[in-house]
N, CA, C and O atoms as CSV, one atom per row, in Angstrom:
chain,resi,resn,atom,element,x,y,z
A,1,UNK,N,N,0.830,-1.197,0.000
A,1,UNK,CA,C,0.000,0.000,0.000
A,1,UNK,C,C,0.872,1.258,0.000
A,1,UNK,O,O,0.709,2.294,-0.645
A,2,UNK,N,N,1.807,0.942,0.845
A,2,UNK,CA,C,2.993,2.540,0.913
A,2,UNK,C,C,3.760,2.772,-0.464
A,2,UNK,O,O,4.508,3.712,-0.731
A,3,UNK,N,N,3.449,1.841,-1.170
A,3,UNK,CA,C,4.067,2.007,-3.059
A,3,UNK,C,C,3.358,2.751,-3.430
A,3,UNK,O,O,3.610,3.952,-3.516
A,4,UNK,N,N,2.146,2.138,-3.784
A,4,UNK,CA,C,0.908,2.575,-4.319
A,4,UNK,C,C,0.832,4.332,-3.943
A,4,UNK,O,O,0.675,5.178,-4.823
A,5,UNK,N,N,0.962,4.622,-2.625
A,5,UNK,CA,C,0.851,6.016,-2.437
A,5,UNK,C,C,1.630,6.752,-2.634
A,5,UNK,O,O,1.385,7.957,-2.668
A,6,UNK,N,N,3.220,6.074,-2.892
A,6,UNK,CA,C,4.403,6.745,-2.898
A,6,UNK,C,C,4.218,7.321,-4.631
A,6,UNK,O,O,4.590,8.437,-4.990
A,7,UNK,N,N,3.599,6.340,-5.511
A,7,UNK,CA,C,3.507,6.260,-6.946
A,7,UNK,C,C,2.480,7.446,-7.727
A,7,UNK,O,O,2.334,8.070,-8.778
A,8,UNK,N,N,1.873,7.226,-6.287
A,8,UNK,CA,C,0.416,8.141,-6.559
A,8,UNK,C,C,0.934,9.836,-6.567
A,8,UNK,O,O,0.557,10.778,-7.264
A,9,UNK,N,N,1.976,9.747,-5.454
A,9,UNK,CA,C,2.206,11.287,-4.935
A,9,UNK,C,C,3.255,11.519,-5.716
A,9,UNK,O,O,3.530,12.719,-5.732
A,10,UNK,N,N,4.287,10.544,-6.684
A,10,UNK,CA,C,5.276,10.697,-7.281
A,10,UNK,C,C,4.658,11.344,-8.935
A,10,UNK,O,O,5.259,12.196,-9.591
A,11,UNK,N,N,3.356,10.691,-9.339
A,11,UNK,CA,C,2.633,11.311,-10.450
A,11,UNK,C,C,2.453,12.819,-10.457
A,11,UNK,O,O,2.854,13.767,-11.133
A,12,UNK,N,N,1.574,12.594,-9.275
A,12,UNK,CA,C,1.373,14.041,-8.812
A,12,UNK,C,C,1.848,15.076,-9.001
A,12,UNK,O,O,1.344,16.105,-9.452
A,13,UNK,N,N,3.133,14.797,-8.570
A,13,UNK,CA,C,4.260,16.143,-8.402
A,13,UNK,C,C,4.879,16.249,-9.691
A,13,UNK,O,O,5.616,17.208,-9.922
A,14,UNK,N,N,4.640,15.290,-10.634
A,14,UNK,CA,C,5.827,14.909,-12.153
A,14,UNK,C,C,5.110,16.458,-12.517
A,14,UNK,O,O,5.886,17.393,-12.715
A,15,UNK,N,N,3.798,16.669,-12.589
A,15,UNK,CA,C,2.896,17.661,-13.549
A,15,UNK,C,C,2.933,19.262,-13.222
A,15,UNK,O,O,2.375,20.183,-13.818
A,16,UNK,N,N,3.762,19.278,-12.098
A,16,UNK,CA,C,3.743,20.842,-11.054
A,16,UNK,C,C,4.805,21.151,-10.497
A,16,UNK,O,O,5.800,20.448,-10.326
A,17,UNK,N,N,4.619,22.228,-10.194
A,17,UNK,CA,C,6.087,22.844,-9.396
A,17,UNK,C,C,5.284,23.898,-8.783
A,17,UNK,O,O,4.885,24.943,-9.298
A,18,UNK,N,N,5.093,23.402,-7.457
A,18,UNK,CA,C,4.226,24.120,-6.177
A,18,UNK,C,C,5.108,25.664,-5.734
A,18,UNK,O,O,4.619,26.729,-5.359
A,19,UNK,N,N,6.246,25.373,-5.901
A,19,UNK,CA,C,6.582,26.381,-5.026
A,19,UNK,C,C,6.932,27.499,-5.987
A,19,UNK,O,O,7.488,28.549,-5.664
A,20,UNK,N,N,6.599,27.203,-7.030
A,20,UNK,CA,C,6.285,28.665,-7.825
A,20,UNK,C,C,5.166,28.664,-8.764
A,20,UNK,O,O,5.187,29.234,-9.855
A,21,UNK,N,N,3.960,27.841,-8.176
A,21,UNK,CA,C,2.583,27.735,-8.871
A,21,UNK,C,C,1.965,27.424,-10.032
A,21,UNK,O,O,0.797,27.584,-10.384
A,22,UNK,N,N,3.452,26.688,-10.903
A,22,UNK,CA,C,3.238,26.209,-12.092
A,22,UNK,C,C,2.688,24.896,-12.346
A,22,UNK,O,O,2.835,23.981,-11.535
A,23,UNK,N,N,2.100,24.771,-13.367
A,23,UNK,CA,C,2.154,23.754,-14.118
A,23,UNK,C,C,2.049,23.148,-15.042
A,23,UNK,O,O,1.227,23.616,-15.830
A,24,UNK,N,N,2.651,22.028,-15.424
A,24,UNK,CA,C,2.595,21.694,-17.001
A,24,UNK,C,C,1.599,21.248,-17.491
A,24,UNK,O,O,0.839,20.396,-17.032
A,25,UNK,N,N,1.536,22.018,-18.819
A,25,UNK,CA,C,0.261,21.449,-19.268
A,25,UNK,C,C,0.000,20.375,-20.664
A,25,UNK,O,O,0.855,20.188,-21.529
A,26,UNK,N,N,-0.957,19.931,-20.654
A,26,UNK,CA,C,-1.030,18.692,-21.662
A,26,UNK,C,C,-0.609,18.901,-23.073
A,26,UNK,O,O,-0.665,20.118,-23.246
A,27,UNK,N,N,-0.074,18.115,-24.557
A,27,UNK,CA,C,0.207,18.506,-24.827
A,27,UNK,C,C,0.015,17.149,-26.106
A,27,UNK,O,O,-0.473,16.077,-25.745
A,28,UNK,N,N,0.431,17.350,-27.493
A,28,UNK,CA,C,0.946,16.485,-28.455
A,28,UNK,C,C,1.321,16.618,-29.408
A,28,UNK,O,O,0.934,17.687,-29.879
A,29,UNK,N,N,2.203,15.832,-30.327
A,29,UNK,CA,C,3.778,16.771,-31.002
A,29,UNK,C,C,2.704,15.727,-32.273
A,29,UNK,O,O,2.026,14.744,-31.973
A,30,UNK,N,N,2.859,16.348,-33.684
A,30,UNK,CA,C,2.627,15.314,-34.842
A,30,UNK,C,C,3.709,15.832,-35.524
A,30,UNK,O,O,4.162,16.950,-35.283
A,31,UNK,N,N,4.147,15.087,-36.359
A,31,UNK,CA,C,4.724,15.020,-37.634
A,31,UNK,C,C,4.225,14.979,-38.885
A,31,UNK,O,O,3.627,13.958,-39.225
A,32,UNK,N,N,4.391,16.212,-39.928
A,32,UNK,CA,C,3.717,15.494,-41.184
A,32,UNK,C,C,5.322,15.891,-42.296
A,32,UNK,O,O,6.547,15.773,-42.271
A,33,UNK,N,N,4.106,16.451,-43.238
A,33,UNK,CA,C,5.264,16.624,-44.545
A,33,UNK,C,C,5.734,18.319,-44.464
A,33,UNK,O,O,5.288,19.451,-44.652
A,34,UNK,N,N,7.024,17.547,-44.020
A,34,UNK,CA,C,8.107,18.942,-43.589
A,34,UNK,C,C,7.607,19.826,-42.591
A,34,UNK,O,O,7.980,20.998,-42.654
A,35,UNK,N,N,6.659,19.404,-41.479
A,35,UNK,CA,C,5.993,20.197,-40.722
A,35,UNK,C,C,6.290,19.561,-39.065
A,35,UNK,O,O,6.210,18.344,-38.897
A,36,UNK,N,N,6.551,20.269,-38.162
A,36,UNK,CA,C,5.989,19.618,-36.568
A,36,UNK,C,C,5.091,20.723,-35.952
A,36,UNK,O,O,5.396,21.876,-35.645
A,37,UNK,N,N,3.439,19.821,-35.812
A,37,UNK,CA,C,2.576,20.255,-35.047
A,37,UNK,C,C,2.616,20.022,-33.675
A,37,UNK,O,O,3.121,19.098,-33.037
A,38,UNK,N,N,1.970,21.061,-33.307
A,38,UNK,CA,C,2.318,20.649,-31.452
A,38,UNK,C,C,0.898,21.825,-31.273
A,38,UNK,O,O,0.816,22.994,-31.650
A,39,UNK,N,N,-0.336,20.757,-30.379
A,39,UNK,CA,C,-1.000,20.842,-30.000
A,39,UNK,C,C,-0.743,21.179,-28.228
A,39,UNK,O,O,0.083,20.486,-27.634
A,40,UNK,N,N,-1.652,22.482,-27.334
A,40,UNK,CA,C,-1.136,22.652,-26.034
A,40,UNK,C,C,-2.176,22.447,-25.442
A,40,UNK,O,O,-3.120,22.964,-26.038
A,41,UNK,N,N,-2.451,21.943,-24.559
A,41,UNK,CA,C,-3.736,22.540,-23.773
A,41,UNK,C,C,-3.579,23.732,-22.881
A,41,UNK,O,O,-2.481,23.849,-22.338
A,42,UNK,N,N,-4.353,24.499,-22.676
A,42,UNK,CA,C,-4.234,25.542,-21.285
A,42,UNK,C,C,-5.817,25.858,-21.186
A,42,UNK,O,O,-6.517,26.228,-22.130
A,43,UNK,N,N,-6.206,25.658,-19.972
A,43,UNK,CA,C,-7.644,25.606,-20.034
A,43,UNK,C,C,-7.283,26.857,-18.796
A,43,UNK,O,O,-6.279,26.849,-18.084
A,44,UNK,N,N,-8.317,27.831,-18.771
A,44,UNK,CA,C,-7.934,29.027,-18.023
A,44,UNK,C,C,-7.417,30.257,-18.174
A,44,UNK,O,O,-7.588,31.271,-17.496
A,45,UNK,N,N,-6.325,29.936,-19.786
A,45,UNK,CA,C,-6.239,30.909,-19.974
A,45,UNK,C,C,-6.826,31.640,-20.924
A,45,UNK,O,O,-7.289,30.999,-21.868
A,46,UNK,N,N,-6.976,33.200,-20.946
A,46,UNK,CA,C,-8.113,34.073,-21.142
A,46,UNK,C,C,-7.722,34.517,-23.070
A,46,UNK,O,O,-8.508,34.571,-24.016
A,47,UNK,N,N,-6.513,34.713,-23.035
A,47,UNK,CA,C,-6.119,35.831,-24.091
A,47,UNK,C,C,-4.852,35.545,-24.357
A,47,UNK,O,O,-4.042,35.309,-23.460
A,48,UNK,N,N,-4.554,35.538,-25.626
A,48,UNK,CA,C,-3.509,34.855,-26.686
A,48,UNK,C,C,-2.155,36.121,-26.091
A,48,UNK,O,O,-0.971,35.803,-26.200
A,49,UNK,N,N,-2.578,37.574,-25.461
A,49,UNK,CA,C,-1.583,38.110,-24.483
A,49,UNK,C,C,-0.802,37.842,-23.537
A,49,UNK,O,O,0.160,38.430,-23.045
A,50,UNK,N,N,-1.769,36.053,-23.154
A,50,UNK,CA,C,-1.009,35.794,-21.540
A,50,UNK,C,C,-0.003,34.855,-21.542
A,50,UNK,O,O,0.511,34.294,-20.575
A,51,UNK,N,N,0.357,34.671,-23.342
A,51,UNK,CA,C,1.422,33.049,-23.476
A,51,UNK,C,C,2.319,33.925,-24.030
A,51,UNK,O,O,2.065,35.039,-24.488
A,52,UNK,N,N,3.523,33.296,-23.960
A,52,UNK,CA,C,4.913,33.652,-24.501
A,52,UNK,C,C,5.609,31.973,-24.772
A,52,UNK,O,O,6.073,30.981,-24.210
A,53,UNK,N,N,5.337,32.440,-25.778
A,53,UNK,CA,C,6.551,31.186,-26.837
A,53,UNK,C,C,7.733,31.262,-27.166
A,53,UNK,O,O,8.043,32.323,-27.709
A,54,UNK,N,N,8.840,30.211,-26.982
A,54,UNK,CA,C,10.375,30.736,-27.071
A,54,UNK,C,C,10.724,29.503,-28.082
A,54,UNK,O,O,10.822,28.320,-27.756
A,55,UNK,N,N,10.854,29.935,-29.101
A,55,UNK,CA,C,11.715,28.476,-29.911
A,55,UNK,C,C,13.440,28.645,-30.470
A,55,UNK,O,O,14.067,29.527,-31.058
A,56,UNK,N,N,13.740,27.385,-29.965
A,56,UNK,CA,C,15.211,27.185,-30.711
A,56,UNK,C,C,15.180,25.693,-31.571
A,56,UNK,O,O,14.455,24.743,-31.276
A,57,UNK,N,N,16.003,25.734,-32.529
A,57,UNK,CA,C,15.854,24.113,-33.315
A,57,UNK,C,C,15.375,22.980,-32.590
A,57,UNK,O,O,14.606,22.130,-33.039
A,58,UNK,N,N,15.823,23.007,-31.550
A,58,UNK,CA,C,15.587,21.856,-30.989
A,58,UNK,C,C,14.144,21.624,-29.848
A,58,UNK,O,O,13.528,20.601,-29.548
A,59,UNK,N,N,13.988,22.933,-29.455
A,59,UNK,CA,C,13.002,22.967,-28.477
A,59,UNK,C,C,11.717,24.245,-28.244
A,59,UNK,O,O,12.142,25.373,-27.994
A,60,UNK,N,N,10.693,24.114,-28.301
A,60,UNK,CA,C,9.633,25.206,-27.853
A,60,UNK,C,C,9.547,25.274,-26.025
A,60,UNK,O,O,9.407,24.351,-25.223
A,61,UNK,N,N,9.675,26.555,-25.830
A,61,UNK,CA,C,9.220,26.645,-24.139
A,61,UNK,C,C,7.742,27.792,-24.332
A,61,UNK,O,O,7.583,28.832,-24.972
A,62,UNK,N,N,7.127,27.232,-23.713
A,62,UNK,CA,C,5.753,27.800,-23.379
A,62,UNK,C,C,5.479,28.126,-21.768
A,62,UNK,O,O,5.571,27.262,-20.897
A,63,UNK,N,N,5.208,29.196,-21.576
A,63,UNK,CA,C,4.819,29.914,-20.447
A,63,UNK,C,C,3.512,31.046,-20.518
A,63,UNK,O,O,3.561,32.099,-21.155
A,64,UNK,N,N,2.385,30.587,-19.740
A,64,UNK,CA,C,1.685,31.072,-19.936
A,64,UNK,C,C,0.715,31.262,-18.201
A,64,UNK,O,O,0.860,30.742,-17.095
A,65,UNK,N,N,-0.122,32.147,-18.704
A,65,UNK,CA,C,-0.742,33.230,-17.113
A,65,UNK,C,C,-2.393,32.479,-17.064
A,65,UNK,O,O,-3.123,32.270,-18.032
A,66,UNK,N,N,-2.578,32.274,-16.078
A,66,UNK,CA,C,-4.030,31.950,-16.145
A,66,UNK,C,C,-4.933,33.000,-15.748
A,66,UNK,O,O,-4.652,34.012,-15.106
A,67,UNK,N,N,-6.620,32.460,-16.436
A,67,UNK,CA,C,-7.053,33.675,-15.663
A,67,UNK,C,C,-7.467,33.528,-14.576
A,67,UNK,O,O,-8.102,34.530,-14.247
A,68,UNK,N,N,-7.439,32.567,-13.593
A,68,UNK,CA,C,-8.170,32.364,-12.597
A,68,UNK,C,C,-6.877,31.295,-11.594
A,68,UNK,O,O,-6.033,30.625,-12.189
A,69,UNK,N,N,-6.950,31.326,-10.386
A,69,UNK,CA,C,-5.981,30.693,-9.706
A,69,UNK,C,C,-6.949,29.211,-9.230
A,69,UNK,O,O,-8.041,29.005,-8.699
A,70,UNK,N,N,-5.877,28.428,-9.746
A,70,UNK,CA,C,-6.561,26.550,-9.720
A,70,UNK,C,C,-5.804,26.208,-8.615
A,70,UNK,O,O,-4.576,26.126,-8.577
A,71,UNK,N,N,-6.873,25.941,-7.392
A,71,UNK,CA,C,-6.324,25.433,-5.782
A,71,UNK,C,C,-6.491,23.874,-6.153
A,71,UNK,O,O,-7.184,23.446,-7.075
A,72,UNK,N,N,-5.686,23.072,-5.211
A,72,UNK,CA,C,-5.732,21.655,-5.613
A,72,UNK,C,C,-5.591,21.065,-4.262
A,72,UNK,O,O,-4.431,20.966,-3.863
A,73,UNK,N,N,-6.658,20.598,-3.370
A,73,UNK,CA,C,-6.425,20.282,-1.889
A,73,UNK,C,C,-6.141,18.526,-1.969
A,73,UNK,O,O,-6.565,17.942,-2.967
A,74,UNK,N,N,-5.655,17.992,-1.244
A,74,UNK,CA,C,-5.846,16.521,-1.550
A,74,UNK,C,C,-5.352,15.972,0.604
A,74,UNK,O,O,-4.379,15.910,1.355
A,75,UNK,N,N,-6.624,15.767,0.602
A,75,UNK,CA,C,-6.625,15.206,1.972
A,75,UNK,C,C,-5.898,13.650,2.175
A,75,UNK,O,O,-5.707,13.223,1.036
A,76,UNK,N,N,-5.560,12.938,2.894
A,76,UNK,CA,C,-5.315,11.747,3.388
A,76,UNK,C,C,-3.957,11.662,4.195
A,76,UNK,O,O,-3.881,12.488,5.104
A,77,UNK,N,N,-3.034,10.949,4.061
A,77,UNK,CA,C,-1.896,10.521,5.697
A,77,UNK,C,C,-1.341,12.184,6.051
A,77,UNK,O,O,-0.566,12.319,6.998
A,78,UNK,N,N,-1.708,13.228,5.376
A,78,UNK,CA,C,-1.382,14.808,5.459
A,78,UNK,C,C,-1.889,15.539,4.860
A,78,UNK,O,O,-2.038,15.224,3.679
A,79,UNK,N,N,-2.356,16.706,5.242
A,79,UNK,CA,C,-3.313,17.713,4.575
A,79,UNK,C,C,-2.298,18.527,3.624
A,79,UNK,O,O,-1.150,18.752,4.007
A,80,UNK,N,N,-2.738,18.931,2.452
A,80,UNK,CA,C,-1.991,19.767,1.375
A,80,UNK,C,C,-2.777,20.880,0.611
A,80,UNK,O,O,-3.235,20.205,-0.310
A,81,UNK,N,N,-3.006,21.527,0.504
A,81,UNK,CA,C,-3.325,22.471,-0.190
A,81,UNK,C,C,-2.141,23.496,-1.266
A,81,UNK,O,O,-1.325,24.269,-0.766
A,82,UNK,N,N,-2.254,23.330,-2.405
A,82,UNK,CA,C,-1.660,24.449,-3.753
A,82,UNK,C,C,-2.074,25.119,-4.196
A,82,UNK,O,O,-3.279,25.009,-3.970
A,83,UNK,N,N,-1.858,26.026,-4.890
A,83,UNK,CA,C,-2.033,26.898,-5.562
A,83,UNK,C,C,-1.656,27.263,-6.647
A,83,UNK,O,O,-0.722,28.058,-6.534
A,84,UNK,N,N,-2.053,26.980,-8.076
A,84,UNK,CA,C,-1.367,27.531,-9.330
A,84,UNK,C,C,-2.212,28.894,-9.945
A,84,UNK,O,O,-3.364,29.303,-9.802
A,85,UNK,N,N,-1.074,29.348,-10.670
A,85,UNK,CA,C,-1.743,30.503,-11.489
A,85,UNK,C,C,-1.061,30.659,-13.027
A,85,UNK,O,O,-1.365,31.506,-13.867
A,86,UNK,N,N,0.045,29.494,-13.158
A,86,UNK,CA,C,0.675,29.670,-14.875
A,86,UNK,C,C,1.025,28.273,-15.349
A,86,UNK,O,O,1.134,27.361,-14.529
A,87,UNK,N,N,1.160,28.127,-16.321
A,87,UNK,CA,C,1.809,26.898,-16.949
A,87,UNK,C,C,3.271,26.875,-17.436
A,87,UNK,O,O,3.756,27.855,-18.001
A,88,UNK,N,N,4.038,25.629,-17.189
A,88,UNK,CA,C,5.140,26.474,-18.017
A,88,UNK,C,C,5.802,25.081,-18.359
A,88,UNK,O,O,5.696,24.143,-17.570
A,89,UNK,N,N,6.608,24.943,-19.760
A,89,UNK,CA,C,6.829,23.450,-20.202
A,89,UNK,C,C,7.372,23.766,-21.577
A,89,UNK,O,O,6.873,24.424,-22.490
A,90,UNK,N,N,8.764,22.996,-21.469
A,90,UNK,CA,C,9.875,22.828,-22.038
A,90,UNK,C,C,9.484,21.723,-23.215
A,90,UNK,O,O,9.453,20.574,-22.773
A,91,UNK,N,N,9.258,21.816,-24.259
A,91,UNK,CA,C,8.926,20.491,-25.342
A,91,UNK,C,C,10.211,20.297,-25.947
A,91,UNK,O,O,10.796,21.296,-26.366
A,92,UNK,N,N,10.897,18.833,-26.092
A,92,UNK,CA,C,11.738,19.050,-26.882
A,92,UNK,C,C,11.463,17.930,-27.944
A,92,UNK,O,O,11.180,16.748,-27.750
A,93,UNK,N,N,11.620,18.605,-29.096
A,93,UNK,CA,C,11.199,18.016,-30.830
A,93,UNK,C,C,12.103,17.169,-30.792
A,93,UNK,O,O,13.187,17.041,-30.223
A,94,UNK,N,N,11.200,16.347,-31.815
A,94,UNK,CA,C,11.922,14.694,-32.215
A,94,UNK,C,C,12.865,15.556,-33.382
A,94,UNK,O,O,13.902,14.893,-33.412
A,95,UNK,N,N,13.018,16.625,-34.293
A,95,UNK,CA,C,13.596,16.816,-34.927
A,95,UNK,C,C,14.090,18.063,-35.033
A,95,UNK,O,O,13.317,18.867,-34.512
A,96,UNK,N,N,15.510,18.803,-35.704
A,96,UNK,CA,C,15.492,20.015,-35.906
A,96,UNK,C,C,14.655,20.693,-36.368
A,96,UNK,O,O,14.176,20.083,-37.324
A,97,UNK,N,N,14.115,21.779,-36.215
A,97,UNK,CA,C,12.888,23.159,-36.794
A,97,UNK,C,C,13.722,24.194,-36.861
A,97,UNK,O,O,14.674,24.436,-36.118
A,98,UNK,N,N,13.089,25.169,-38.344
A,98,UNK,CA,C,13.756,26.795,-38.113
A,98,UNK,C,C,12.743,26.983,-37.548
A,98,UNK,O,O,11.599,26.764,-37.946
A,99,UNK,N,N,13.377,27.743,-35.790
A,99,UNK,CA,C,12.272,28.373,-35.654
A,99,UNK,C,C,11.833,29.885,-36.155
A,99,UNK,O,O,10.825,30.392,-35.663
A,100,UNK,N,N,12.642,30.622,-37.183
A,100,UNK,CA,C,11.712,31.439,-37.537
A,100,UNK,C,C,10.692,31.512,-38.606
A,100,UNK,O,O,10.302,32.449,-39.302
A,101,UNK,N,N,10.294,29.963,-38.525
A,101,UNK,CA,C,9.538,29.232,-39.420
A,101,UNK,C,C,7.959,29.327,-38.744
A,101,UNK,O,O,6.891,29.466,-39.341
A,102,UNK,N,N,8.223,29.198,-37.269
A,102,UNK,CA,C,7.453,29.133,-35.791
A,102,UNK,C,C,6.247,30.081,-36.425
A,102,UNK,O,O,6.510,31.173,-36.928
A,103,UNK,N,N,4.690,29.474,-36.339
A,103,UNK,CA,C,3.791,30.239,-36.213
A,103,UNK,C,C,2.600,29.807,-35.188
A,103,UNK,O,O,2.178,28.658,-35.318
A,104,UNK,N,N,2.217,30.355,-34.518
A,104,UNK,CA,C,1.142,29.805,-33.815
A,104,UNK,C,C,-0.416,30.890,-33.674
A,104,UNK,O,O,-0.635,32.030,-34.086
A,105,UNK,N,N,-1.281,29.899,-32.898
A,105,UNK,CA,C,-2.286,30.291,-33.208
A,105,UNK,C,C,-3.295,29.522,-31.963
A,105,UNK,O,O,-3.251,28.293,-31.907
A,106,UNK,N,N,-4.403,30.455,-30.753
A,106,UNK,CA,C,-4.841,30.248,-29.898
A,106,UNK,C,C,-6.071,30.683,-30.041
A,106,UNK,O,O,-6.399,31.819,-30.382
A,107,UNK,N,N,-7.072,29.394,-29.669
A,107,UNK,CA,C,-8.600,29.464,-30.156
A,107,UNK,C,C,-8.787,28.343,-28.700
A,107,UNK,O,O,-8.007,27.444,-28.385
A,108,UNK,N,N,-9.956,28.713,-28.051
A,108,UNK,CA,C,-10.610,27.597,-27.340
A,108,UNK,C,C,-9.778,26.724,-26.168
A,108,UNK,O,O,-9.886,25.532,-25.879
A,109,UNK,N,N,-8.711,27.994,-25.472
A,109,UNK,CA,C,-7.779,27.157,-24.884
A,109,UNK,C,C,-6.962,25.830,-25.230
A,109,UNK,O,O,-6.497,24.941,-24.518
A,110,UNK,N,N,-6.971,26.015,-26.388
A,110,UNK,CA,C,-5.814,25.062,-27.492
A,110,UNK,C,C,-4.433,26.458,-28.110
A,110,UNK,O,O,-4.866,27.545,-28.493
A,111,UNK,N,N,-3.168,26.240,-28.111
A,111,UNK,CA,C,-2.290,26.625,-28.829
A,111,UNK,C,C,-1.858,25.637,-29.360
A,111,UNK,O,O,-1.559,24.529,-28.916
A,112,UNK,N,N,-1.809,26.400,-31.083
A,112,UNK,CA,C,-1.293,25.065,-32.154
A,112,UNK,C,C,-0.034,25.889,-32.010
A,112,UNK,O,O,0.150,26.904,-31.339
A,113,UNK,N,N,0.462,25.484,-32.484
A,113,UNK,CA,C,2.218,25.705,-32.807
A,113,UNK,C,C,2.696,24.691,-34.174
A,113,UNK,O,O,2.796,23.466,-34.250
A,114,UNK,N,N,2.911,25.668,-35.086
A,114,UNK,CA,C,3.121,24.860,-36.676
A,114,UNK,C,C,5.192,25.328,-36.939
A,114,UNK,O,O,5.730,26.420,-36.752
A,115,UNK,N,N,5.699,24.285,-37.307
A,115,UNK,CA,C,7.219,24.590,-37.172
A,115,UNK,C,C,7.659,23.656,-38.358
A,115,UNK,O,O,7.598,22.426,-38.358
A,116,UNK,N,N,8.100,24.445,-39.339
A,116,UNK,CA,C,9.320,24.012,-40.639
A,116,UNK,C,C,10.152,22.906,-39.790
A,116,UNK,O,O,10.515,23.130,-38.635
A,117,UNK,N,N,10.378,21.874,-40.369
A,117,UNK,CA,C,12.093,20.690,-40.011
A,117,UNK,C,C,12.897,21.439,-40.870
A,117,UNK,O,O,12.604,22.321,-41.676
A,118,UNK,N,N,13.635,21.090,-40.653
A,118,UNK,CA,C,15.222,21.988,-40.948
A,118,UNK,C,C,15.535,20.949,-41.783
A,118,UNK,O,O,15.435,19.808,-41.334
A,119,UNK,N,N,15.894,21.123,-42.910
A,119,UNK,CA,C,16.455,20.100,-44.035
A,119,UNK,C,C,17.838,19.258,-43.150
A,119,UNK,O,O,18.736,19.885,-42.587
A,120,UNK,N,N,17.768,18.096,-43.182
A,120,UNK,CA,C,18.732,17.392,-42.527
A,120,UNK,C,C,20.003,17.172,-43.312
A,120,UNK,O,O,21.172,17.408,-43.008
A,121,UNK,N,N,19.398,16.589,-44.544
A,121,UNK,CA,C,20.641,16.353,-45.651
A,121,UNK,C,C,21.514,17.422,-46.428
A,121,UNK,O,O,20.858,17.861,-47.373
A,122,UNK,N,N,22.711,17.958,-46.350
A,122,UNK,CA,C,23.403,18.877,-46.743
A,122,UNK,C,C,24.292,18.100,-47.912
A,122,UNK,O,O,25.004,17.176,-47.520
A,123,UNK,N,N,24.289,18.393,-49.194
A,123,UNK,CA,C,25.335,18.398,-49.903
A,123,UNK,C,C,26.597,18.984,-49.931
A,123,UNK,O,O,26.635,20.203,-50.102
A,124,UNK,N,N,27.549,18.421,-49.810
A,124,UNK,CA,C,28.854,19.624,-49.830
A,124,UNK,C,C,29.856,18.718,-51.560
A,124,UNK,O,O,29.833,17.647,-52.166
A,125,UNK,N,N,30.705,20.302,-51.638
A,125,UNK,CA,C,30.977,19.757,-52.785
A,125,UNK,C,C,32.374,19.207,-52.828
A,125,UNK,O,O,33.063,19.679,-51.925
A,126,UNK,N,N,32.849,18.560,-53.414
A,126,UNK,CA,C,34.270,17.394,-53.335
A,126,UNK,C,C,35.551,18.452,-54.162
A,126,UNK,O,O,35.572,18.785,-55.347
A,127,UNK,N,N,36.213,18.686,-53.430
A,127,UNK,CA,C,37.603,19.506,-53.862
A,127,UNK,C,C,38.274,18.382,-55.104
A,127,UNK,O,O,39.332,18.651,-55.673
């Protein structure tokens, strides 16, 4: 039983960072032709003003403000109570992207995020 709870509270904490009210939010990367989509969730937040997107080839960081502060109490062997008010989460791509390829777009507490792959194969020429 002390696994089980250790596993339970080890989930828990994978998704947050209490002591500065964040947390990560859901998320899923596709691949198509010459493209990486990346679907976000943020439920809460109000206005495409409150996210800031940072891309480098290899990685998008998303940080974003909610509009409302999400308390999360969870009673049993100790009382806990949190508090969040932002999201914030490091994605890192299965592949290189230019990111000044990076466009995104926020409807319905979804951010898409659409990103060019970076041509992998380079020709060079033989002296």
């Amino acid at each position: 039983m002390y696994e089980v709870n250790n596993m339970e509270f080890w989930i828990d904490e994978s998704i947050w960072n209490y002591e500065y009210g964040k947390l990560e939010p859901l998320y899923e990367i596709y691949e198509s032709n010459g493209e990486i989509i990346i679907r976000i969730d943020l439920p809460c937040v109000q206005d495409k003003s409150d996210i800031q997107v940072n891309v480098t080839e290899y990685s998008v960081t998303i940080e974003a403000k909610m509009g409302r502060i999400i308390q999360y109490e969870k009673w049993g062997t100790f009382q806990r109570s949190i508090r969040f008010c932002r999201y914030s989460k490091t994605i890192r791509l299965p592949v290189r992207v230019d990111p000044k390829s990076a466009k995104a777009r926020f409807k319905n507490g979804i951010l898409e995020i659409r990103l060019n792959k970076k041509e992998q194969l380079y020709t060079i020429p033989i002296e």
